[in-house]
Short mmCIF file of the C-alpha atoms (twelve columns), coordinates in Angstrom:
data_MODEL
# 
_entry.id   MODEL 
# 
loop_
_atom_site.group_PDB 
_atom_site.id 
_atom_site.type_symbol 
_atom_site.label_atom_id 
_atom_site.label_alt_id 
_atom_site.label_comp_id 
_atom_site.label_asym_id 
_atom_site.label_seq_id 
_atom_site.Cartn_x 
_atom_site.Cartn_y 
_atom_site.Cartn_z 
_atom_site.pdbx_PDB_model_num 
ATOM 1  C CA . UNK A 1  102.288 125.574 63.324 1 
ATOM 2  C CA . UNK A 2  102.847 122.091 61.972 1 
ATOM 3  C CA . UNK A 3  106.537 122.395 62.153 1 
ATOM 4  C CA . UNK A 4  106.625 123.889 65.381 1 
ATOM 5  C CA . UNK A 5  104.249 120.521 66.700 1 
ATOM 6  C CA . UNK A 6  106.618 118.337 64.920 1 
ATOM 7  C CA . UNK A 7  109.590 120.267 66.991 1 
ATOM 8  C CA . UNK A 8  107.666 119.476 70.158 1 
ATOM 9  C CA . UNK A 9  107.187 115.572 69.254 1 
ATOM 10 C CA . UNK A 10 110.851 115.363 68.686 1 
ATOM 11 C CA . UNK A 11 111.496 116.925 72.238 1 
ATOM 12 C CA . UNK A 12 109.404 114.078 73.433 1 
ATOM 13 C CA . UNK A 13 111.118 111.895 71.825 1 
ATOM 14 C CA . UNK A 14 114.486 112.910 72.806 1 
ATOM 15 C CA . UNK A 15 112.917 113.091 76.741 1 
ATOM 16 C CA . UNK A 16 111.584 109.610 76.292 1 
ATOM 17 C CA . UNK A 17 114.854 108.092 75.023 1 
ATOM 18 C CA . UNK A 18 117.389 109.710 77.368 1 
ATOM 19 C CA . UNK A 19 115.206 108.457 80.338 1 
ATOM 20 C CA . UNK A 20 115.433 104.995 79.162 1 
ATOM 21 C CA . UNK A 21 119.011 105.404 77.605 1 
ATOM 22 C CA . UNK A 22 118.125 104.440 74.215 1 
ATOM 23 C CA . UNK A 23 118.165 106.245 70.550 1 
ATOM 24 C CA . UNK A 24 115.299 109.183 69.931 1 
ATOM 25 C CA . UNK A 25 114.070 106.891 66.632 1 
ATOM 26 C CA . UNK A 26 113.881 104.034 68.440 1 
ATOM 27 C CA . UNK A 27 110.398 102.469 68.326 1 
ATOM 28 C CA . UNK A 28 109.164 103.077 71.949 1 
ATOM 29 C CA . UNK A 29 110.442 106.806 72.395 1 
ATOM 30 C CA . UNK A 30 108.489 107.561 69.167 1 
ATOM 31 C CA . UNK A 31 105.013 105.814 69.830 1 
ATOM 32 C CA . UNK A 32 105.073 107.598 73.191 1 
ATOM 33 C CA . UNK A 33 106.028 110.869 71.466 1 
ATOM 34 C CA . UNK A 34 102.721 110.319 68.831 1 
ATOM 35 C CA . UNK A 35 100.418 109.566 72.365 1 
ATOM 36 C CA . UNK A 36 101.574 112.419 73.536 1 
ATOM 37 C CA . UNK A 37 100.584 114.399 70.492 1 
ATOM 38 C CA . UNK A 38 97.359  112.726 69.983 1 
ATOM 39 C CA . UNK A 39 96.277  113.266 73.422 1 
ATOM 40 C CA . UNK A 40 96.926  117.178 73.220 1 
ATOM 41 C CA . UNK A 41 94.808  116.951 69.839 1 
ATOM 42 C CA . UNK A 42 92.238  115.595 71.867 1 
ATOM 43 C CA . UNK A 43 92.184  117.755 74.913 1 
ATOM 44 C CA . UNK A 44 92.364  120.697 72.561 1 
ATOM 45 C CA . UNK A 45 89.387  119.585 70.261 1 
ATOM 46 C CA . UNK A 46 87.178  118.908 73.377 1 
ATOM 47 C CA . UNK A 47 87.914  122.315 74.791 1 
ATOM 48 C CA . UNK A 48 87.526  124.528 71.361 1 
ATOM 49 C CA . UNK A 49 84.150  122.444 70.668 1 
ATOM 50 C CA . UNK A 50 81.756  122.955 73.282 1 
ATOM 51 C CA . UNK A 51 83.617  121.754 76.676 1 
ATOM 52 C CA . UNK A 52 85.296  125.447 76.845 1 
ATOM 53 C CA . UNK A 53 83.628  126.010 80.316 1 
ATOM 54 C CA . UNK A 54 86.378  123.560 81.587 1 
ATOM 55 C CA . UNK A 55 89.792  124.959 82.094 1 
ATOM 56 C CA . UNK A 56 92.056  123.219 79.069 1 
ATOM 57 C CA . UNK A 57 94.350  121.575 81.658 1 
ATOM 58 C CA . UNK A 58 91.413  119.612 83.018 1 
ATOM 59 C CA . UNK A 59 90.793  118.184 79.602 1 
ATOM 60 C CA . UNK A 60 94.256  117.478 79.497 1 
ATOM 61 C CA . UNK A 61 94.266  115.931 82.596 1 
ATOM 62 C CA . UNK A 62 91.525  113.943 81.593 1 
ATOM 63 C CA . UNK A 63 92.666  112.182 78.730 1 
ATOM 64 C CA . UNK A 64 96.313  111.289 79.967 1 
ATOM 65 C CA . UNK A 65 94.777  109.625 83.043 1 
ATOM 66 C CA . UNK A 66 92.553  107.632 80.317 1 
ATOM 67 C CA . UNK A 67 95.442  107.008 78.871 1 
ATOM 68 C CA . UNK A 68 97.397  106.021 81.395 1 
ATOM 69 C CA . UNK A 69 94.467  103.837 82.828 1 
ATOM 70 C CA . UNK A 70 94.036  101.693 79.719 1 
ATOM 71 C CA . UNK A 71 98.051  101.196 79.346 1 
ATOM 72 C CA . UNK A 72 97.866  99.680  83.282 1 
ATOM 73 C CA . UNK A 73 95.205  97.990  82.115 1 
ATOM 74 C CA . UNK A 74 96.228  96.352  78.981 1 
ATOM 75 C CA . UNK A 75 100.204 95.650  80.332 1 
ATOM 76 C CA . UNK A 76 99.745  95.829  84.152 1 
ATOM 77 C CA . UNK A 77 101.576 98.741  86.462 1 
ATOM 78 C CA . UNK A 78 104.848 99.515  85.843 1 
ATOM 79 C CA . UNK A 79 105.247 96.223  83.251 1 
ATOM 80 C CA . UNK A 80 106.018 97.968  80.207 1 
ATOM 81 C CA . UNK A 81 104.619 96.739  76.676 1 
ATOM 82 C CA . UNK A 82 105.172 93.807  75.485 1 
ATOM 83 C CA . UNK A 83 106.610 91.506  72.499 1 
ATOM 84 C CA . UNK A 84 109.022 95.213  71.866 1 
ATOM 85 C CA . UNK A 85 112.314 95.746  70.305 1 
ATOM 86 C CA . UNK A 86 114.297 98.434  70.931 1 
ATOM 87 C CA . UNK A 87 113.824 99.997  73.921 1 
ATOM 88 C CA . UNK A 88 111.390 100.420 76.228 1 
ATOM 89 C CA . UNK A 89 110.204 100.412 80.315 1 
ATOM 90 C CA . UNK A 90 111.604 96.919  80.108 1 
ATOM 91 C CA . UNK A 91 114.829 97.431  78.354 1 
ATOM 92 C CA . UNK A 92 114.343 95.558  74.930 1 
ATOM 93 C CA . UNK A 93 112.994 92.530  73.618 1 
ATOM 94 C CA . UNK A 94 110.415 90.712  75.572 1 
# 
């Protein structure tokens, strides 16, 4: 099972990077790969302990638009982080 989620975060990874045209190991494309993970383990958890009456895509649902909300938050729509190297939604260092 853990291979098979590591497999998935490298898919991510690979999705993340090709969008932006950058390398899979780059920093960005692998902190967005680990998010991703983390916010299935959380959707999951909250399902399997008690919030099971919900279907699991709500839950998922739920925590990437917290997620999302707290990124346009903290870096503004559509900014992209900053202070980054590598690549990123703004295309390197800030």
């Amino acid at each position: 099972m853990f291979a098979r989620l590591e497999e998935f975060k490298a898919i991510v990874a690979c999705a993340v990077a090709a969008r932006l045209g950058c390398a899979p190991d780059d920093a960005y494309p692998r902190l967005m790969a680990a998010m991703t993970m983390t916010g299935i383990r959380v959707a999951v958890q909250r399902w399997t302990t008690g919030h099971g009456d919900e279907p699991l895509e709500r839950h998922t649902a739920e925590v990437f638009g917290l997620l999302k909300g707290e990124l346009a938050v903290v870096h503004g729509i559509n900014e992209g982080p900053r202070g980054t190297t590598g690549c990123g939604p703004r295309g390197g260092v800030s």
